[in-house]
C-alpha positions in Angstrom: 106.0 89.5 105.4 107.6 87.1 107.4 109.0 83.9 104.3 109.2 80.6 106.2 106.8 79.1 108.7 108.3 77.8 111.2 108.0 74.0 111.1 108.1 72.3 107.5 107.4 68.5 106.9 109.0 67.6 103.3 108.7 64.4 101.7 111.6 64.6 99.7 111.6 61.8 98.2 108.4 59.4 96.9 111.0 56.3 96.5 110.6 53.4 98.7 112.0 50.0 98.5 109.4 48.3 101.4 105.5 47.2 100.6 104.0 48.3 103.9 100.4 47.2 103.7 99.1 50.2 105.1 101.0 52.7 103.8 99.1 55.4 101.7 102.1 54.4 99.1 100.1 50.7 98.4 97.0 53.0 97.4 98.8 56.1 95.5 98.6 56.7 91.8 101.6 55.8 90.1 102.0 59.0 88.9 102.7 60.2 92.2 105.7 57.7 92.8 109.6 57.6 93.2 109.3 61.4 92.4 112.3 62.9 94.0 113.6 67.0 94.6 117.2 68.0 94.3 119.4 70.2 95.6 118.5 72.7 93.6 115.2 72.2 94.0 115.6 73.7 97.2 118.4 76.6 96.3 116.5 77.5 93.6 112.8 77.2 94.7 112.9 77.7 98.3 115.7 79.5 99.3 118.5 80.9 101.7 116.4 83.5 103.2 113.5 81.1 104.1 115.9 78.7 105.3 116.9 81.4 107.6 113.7 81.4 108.9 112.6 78.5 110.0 112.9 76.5 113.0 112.3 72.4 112.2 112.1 70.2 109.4 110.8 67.2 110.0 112.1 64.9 106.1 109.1 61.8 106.3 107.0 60.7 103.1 103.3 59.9 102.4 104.5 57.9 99.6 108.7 57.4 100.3 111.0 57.6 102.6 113.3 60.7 102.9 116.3 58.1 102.7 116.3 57.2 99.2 116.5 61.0 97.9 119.5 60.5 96.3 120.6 64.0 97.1 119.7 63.9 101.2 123.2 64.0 101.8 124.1 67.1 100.0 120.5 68.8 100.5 121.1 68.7 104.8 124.5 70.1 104.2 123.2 72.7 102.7 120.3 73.7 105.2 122.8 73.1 108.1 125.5 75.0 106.4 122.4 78.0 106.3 120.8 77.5 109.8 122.7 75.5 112.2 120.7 75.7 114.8 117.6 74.3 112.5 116.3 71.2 114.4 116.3 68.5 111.9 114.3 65.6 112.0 114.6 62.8 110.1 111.9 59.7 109.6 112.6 56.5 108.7 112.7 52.5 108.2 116.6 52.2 107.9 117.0 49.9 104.7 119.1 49.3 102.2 121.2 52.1 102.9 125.6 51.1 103.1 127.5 52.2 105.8 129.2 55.2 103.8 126.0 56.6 104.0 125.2 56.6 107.9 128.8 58.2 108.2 128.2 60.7 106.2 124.8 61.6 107.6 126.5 61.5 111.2 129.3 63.6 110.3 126.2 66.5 109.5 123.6 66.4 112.6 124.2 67.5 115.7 122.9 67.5 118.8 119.8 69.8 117.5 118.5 67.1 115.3 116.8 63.9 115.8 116.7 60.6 113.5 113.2 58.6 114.3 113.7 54.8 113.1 110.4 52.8 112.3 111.2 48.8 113.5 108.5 46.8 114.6 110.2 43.8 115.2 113.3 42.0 116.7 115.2 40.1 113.6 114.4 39.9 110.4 111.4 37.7 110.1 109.5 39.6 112.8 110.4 43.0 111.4 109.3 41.6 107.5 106.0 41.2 109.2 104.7 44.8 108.1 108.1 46.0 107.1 107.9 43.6 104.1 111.6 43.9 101.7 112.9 45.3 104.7 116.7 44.5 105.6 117.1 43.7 109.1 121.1 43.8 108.7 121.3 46.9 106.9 119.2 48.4 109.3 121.5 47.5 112.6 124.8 47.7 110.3 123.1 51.9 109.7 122.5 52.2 113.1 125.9 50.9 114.3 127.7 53.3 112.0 125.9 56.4 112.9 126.1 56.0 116.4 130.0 55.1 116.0 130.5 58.8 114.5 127.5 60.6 116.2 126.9 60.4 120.1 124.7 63.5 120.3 122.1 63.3 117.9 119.0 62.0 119.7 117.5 58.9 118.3 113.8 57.3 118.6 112.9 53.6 118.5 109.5 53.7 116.9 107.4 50.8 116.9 103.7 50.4 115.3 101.9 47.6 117.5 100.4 44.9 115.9 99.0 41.7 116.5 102.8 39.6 115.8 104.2 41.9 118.2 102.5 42.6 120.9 104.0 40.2 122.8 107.4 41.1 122.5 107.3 44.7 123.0 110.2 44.4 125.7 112.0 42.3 123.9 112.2 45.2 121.0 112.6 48.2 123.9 115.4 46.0 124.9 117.1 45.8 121.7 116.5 49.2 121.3 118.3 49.6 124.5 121.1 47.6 123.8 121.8 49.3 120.5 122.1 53.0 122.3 118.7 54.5 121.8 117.4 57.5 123.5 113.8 56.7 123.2 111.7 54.1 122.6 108.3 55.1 121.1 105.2 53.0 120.8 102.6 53.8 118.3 99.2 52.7 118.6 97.4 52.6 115.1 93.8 52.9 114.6 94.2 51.3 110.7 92.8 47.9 111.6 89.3 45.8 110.6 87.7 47.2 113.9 88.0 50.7 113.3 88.2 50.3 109.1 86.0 47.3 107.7 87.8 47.7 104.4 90.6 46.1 106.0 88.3 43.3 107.1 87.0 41.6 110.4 89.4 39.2 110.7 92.2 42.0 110.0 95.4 39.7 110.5 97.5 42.8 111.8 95.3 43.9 114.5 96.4 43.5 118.1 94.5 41.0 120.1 94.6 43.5 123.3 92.3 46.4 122.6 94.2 48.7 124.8 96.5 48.9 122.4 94.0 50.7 119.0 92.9 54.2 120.2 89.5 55.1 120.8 89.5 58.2 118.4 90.3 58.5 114.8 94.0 59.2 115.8 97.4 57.5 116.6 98.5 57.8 119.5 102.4 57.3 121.3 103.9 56.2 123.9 107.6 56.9 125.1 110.0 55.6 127.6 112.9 57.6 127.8 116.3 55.0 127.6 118.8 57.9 128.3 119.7 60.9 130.3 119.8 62.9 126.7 117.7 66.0 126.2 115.2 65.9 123.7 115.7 68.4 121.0 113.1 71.0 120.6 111.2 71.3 123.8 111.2 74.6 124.2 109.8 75.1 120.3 107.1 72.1 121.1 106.4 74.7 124.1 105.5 77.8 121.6 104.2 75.7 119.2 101.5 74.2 121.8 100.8 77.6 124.0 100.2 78.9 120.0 97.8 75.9 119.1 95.2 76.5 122.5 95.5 79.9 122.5 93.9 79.6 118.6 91.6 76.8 120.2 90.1 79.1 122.8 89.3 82.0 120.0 87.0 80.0 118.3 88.4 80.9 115.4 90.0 78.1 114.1 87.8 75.0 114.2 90.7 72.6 114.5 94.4 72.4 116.3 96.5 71.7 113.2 99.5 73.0 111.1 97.9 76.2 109.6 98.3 79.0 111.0 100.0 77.5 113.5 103.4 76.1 112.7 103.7 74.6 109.4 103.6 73.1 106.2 103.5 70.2 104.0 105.8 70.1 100.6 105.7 66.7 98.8 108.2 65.0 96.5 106.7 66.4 93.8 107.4 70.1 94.9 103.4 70.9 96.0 102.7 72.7 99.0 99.5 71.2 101.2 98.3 72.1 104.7 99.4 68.8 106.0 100.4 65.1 105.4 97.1 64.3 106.6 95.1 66.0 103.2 98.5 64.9 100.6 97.1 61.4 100.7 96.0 60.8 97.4 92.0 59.8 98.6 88.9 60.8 97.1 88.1 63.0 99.5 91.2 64.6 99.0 90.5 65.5 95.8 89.8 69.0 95.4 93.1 69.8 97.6 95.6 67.7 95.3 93.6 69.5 92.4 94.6 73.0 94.0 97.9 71.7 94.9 98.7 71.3 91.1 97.4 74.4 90.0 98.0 76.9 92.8 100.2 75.4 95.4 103.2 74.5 93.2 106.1 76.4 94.2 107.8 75.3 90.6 105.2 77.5 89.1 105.2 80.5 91.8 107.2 82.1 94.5 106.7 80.4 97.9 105.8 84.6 99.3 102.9 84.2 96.4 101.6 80.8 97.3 101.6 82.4 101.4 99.3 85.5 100.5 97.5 83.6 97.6 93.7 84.1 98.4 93.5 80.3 99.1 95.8 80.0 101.6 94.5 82.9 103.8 90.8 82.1 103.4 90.5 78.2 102.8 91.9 76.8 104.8 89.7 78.1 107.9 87.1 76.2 106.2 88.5 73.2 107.1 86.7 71.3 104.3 88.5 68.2 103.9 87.4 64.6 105.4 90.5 64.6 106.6 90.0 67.3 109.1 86.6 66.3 110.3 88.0 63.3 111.2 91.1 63.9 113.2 91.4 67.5 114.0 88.2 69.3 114.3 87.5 71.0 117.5 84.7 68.8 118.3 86.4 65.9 118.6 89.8 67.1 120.6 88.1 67.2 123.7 91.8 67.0 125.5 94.8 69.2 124.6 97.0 66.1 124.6 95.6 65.6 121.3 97.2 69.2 120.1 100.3 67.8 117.5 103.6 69.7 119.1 105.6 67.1 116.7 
């Protein structure tokens, strides 16, 4: 049996210093906070042989960002030192972090791997708008001193668009020009008072221009290429989509998601889910986080007996959660644009 699927998203660390308003964080347990996995966490617990295996991580956070594990550093050495030609991805706000730190990292990616930096704003102020505790100097100083050791790692500019910004979006693509980016990414939300009343009708965040909140349940992006660099991971984004319709068309999978397709979801915690989408600690998310403590745990169990446990083979095709019904069932991806290649 084949170990590793081949795209993983890890949160490796629950740690965050910002207070994003609408970041699942702001409505997490405590519990579930500034959890972090080690380095051998993963030697231990995951393993050479399945780092052999697979083909992409993607280090984001539910509850963190992947920054603020305090062994990032040494825990990407160790993967690349395993599988070099791994394509590594790497999301996050850019705070906080000294300079040391961005060498280091540089000195480790290569041209493969990909760091995706979520700014919404232009200086400080503008970028505390969401970003709140943010540090707009540590985030350019980061930025700076990765691209002064690293020239062929690709980097994204990825800015949410909300009502304070969205009328300065060039101003921010031209910043993000200025400081060397490759790409320049757009992402329309649908968390607003519109589309959620619980965040009110007179939701302070939500763009005036309605072209810019989805009509779906779904985020969508936009990108404007700002260099001649190749993208890493096109051809993988290529298998990964020809997999996901080809499952669409058989009818037997009611949605165009992670399972069975590419991927997985570990948290900080060291709990394996289907995806980010059903780790959000909601209600009705309830019976997964239940399963994820008892039977999804890879501290408790080999990751080869969490892939043929019973569960895994046979619930997920259920496709129970609210989660699912909302933003990936069949039904409601009427256009294979909407099939997630990320």
């Amino acid at each position: 049996m084949k170990l590793a699927l081949d795209h993983w998203h890890i949160e490796p660390s629950s740690v965050c210093t910002l207070k994003c308003p609408r970041c699942p964080r702001a409505e997490t347990s405590l519990a579930n906070l500034n959890k972090q996995l080690s380095l051998q966490f993963f030697v231990n617990n995951i393993g050479k042989e399945v780092i052999e295996d697979i083909k992409k991580i993607t280090f984001c956070g539910n509850n963190g960002d992947p920054i603020y594990c305090k062994e990032l550093i040494k825990i990407i050495h160790w993967i690349k030192e395993i599988n070099p030609k791994l394509e590594l991805v790497l999301i996050t706000n850019g705070s906080h972090k000294p300079k040391k730190w961005w060498k280091d990292l540089a000195l480790i990616l290569s041209k493969c791997d990909e760091i995706h930096w979520s700014i919404d704003g232009w200086d400080q102020q503008s970028n505390e708008m969401y970003r709140i505790n943010s540090d707009w100097n540590s985030i350019t100083d980061g930025i700076a001193e990765f691209k002064k050791y690293n020239s062929t790692t690709y980097t994204n500019w990825a800015a949410i668009v909300f009502k304070f910004n969205e009328d300065n979006l060039d101003k921010i693509k031209d910043l993000a020009t200025s400081l060397h980016f490759d790409n320049f990414q757009l992402t329309l939300s649908t968390k607003f008072g519109s589309k959620y009343p619980s965040y009110g009708v007179d939701d302070t965040l939500e763009p005036s221009n309605k072209n810019y909140i989805p009509n779906g349940c779904r985020f969508e992006r936009i990108d404007t290429k700002l260099s001649n660099k190749v993208r890493p991971g096109n051809e993988l984004k290529k298998i990964f989509k020809e997999r996901a319709i080809k499952l669409y068309n058989s009818n037997e999978y009611p949605a165009l998601c992670y399972i069975g397709n590419k991927g997985v979801f570990l948290n900080s915690q060291g709990e394996f889910y289907p995806c980010c989408w059903v780790a959000n600690n909601y209600p009705h998310n309830a019976r997964w986080m239940d399963l994820a403590k008892d039977i999804l745990d890879i501290n408790k169990q080999k990751f080869v007996d969490i892939l043929s446990n019973k569960f895994w083979k046979n619930e997920f095709l259920k496709f129970n959660s609210l989660e699912c019904s909302t933003k990936c069932i069949r039904q409601k991806l009427l256009n294979t644009k909407y099939i997630s290649t990320w």
